[in-house]
C-alpha positions in Angstrom: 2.7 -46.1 -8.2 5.1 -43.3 -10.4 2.4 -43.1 -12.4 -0.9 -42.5 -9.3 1.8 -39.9 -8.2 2.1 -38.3 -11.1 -1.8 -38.2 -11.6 -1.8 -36.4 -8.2 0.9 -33.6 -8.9 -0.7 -32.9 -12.2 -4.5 -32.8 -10.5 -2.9 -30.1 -7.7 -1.0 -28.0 -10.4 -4.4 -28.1 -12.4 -6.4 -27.1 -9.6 -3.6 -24.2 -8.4 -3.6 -22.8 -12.4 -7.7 -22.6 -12.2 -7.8 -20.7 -8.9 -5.1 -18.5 -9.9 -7.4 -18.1 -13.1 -10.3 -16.8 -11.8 -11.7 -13.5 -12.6 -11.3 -11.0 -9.9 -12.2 -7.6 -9.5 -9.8 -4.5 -8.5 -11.7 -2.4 -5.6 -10.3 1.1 -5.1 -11.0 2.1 -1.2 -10.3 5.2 0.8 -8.5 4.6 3.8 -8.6 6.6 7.0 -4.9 8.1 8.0 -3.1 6.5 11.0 -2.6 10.0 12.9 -6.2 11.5 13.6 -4.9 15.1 14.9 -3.2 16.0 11.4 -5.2 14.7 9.5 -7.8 16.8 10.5 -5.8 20.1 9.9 -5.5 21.9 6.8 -1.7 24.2 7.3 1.4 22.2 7.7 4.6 23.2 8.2 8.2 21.2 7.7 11.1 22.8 9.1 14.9 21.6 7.7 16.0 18.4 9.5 19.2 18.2 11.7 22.0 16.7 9.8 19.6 15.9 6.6 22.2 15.0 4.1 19.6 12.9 2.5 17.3 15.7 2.1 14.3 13.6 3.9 12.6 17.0 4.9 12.3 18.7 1.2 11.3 15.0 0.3 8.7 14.9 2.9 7.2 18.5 1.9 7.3 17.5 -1.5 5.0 14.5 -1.0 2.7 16.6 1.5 2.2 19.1 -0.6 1.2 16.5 -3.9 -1.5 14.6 -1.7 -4.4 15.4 -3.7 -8.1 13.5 -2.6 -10.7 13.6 -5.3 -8.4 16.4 -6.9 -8.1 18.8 -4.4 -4.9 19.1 -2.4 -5.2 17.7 1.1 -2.7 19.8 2.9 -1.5 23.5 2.5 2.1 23.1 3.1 3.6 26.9 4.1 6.3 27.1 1.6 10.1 27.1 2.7 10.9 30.6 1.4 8.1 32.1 3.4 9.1 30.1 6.2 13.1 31.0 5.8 11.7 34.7 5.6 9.9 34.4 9.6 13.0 32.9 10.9 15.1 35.7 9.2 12.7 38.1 10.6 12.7 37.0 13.9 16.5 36.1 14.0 15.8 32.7 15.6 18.5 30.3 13.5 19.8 31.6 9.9 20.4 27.8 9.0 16.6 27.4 8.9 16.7 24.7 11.8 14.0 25.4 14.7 15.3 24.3 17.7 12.2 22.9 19.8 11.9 25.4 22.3 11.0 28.0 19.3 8.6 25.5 17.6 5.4 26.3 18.7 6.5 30.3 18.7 7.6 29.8 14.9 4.6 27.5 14.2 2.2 30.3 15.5 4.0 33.2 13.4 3.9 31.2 10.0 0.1 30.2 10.4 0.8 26.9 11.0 -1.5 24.4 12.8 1.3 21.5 12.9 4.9 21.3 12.6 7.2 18.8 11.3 10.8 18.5 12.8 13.2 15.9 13.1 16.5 14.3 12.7 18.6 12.3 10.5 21.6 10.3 11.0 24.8 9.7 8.8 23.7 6.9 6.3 26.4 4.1 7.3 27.8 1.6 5.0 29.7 -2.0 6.0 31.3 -3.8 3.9 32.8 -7.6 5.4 34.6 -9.9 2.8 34.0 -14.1 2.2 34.2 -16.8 -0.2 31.4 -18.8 -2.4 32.4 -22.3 -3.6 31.9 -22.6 -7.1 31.6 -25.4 -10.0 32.9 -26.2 -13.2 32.9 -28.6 -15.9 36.3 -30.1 -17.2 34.8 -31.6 -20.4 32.6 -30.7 -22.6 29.4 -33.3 -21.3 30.5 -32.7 -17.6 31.2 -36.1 -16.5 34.0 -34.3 -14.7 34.2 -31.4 -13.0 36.2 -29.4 -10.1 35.2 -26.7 -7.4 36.6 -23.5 -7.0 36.3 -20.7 -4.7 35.6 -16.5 -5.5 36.2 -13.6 -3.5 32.8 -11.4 -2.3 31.9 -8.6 -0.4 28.9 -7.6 1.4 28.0 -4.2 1.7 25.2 -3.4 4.5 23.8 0.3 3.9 21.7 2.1 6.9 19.9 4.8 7.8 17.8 6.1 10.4 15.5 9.2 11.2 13.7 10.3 14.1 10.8 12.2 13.2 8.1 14.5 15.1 5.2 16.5 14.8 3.9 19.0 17.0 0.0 20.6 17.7 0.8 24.9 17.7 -2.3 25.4 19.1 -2.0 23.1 22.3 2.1 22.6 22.2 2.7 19.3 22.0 3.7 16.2 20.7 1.2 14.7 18.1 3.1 12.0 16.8 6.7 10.8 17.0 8.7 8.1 15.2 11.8 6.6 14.2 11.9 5.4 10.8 15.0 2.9 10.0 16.0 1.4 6.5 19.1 -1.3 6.1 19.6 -3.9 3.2 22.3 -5.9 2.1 24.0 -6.2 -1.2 26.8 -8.8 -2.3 29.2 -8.8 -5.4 31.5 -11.4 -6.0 34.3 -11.5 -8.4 32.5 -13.4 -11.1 29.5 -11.1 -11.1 29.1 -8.5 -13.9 26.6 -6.6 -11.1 28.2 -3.8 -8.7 27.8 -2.8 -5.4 25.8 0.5 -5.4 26.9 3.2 -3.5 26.0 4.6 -0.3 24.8 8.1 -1.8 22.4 6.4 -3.9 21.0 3.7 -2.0 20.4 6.7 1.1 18.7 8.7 -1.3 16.0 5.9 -2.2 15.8 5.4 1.9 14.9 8.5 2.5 12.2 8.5 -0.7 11.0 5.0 0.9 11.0 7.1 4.8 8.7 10.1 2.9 6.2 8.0 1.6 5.4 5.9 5.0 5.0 9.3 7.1 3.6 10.8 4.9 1.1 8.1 4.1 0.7 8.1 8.2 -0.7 11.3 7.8 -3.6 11.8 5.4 -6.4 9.7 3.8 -5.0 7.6 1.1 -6.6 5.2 -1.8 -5.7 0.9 -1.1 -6.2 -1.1 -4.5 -7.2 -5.0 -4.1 -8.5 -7.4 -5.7 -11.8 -9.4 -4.6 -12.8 -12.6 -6.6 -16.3 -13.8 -8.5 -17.8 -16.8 -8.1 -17.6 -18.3 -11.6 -19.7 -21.8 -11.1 -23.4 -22.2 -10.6 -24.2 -23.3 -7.5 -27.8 -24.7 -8.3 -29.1 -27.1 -11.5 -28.5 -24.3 -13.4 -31.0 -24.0 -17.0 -28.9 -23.5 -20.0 -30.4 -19.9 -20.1 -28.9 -19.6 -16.4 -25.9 -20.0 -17.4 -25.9 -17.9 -20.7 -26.8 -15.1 -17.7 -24.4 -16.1 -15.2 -20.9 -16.1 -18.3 -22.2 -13.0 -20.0 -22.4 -10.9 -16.7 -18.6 -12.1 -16.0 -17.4 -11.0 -19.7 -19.4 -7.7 -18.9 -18.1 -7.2 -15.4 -14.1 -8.0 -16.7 -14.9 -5.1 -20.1 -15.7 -2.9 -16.4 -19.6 -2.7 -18.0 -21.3 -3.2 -14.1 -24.2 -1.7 -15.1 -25.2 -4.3 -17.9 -23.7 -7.2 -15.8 -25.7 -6.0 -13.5 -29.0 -6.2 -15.0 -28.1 -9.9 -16.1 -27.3 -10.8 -12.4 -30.7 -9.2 -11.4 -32.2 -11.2 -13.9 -30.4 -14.6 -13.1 -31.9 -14.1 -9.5 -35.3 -13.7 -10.6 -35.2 -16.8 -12.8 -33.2 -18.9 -9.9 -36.2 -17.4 -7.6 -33.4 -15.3 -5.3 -32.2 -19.0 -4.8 -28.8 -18.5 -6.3 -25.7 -16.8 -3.9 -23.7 -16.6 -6.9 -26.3 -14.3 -8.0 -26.2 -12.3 -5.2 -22.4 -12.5 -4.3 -21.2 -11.6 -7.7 -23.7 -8.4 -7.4 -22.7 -7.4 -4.1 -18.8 -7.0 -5.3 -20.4 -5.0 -8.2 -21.6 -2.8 -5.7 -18.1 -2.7 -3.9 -16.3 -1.4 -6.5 -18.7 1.3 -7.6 -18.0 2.0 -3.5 -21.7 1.0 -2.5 -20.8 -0.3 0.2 -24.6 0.1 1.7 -25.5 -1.9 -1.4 -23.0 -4.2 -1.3 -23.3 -5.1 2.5 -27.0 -6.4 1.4 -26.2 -8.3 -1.4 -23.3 -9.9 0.7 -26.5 -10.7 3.6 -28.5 -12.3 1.0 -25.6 -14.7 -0.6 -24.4 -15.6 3.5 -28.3 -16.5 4.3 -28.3 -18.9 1.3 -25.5 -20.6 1.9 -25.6 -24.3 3.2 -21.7 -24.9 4.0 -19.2 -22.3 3.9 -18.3 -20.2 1.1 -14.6 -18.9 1.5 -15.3 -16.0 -0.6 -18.5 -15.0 0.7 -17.1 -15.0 4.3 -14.7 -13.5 3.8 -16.5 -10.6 2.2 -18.7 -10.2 5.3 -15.5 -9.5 7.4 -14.4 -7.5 4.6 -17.4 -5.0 3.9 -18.1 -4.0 7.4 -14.2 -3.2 8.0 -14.7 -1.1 4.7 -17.6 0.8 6.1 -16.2 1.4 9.3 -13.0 2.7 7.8 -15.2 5.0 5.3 -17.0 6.5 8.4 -13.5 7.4 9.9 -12.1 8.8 6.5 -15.1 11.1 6.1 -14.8 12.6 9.7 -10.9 13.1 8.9 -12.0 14.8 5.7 -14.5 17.3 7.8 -12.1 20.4 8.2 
């Protein structure tokens, strides 16, 4: 009986090492941004947050103004000093802080078409105190031993932003969010690690909070990965398969046109029998961004198919989602 069990565990660790084995393919694909109204306007404005001790709105106008997309900036971010120099001007607020009855009068004097203001609060830092129950040995092979407890704090770090943007040309809200970060760290007596302070862990906050709005805002590039099909699914010949492995070792050295060719080939000689063939070609086609292509290929495996195909479903869902979202992107992208 140890033994069938033993049989079993081996067959499922076997079977999880093969599928985590199995070639895949990286696809690089252009998603559309969350917030249709700034995404489709070119001059952007950030204005100094309320109580920014974290420096969240110089982090947030840094990462706006490195979006590039195909290598062209995405956004023309009105620099601070010209921005500093309107206020001045106009003696609205020397600190550089617009209150919001002066936004869309300041937006309109800088040439901006949106403007980001907001607030941030005190970063906040608890700590609480306990005890861990420890073990040690009281000879050297442990055939005794005693507990013991250790002293350890917990330190929970917060912080929280609110976060708007405004339309100049029609006055109001676009967008508006509140963006939150807290995590937990313990040290106990016995541990050579220490508690990081609040300063420190608030400044990687506020890099974390820059990143997610800004990524809200513009068209960005999502890596995955998207596996082959690596068996033959028909009586293969022994040519059929020299076809089928040397198109995988040309599709991992990122030569798709050559594994190409071999596919094309193994579907003539499988007469377009084969959705291996076709499947395999189709995510080809998905990561040169084909998506036309790939969508047909994809068609041709899913009509062959006799009982379901995990992969091949799932890259029906997949490829129509992709096109959709490419259509979306593109009208974004039409400024």
């Amino acid at each position: 009986m140890r033994k069938k069990i033993k049989l079993i565990i081996l067959f499922g660790i076997t079977v999880f090492l093969c599928s985590a084995c199995s070639q895949k393919v990286t696809i690089k694909a252009l998603e559309p941004a969350q917030i249709d109204r700034v995404a489709s306007m070119q001059n952007i404005a950030v204005t100094r947050f309320k109580n920014d001790t974290v420096g969240l709105s110089n982090k947030i106008e840094r990462s706006l103004s490195a979006i590039t997309i195909n290598g062209k900036k995405y956004f023309r971010v009105v620099s601070r000093d010209d921005f500093k120099k309107v206020i001045a001007e106009q003696r609205l607020q020397s600190s550089g802080l617009v209150e919001d009855s002066k936004v869309v009068e300041v937006g309109e004097l800088i040439g901006a078409d949106a403007l980001i203001s907001g607030r941030v609060s005190n970063p906040t830092s608890q700590d609480s105190y306990f005890y861990e129950k420890r073990i040690r040995c009281l000879d050297k092979k442990c055939k005794e031993f005693t507990y013991y407890r250790v002293r350890c704090m917990r330190r929970v770090i917060a912080l929280f932003s609110d976060v708007k943007i405004v339309d100049i040309a029609h006055g109001d809200i676009i967008f508006a969010d509140t963006m939150n970060r807290r995590r937990s760290y313990k040290h106990c007596s016995d541990d050579y690690r220490t508690l990081p302070s609040t300063s420190m862990v608030a400044d990687e906050f506020a890099d974390s909070m820059a990143r997610e709005f800004t990524q809200k805002l513009t068209p960005h590039y999502k890596y995955f990965q998207v596996k082959l099909l690596e068996d033959p699914d028909l009586d293969y010949t022994d040519k059929q398969e020299e076809l089928l492995k040397a198109s995988l070792k040309y599709i991992e050295q990122n030569r798709y046109d050559k594994a190409q060719n071999l596919l094309l080939e193994l579907v003539d000689s499988t007469g377009s029998q084969s959705y291996v063939a076709f499947y395999n070609l189709g995510v080809i086609k998905e990561a040169q961004g084909k998506y036309a292509e790939a969508k047909e290929y994809y068609e041709y495996a899913d009509n062959l198919m006799l009982e379901p195909v995990e992969e091949i479903n799932e890259a029906m869902l997949r490829i129509t989602n992709l096109i959709q979202k490419r259509e979306k992107t593109l009208k974004q992208m039409k400024r």
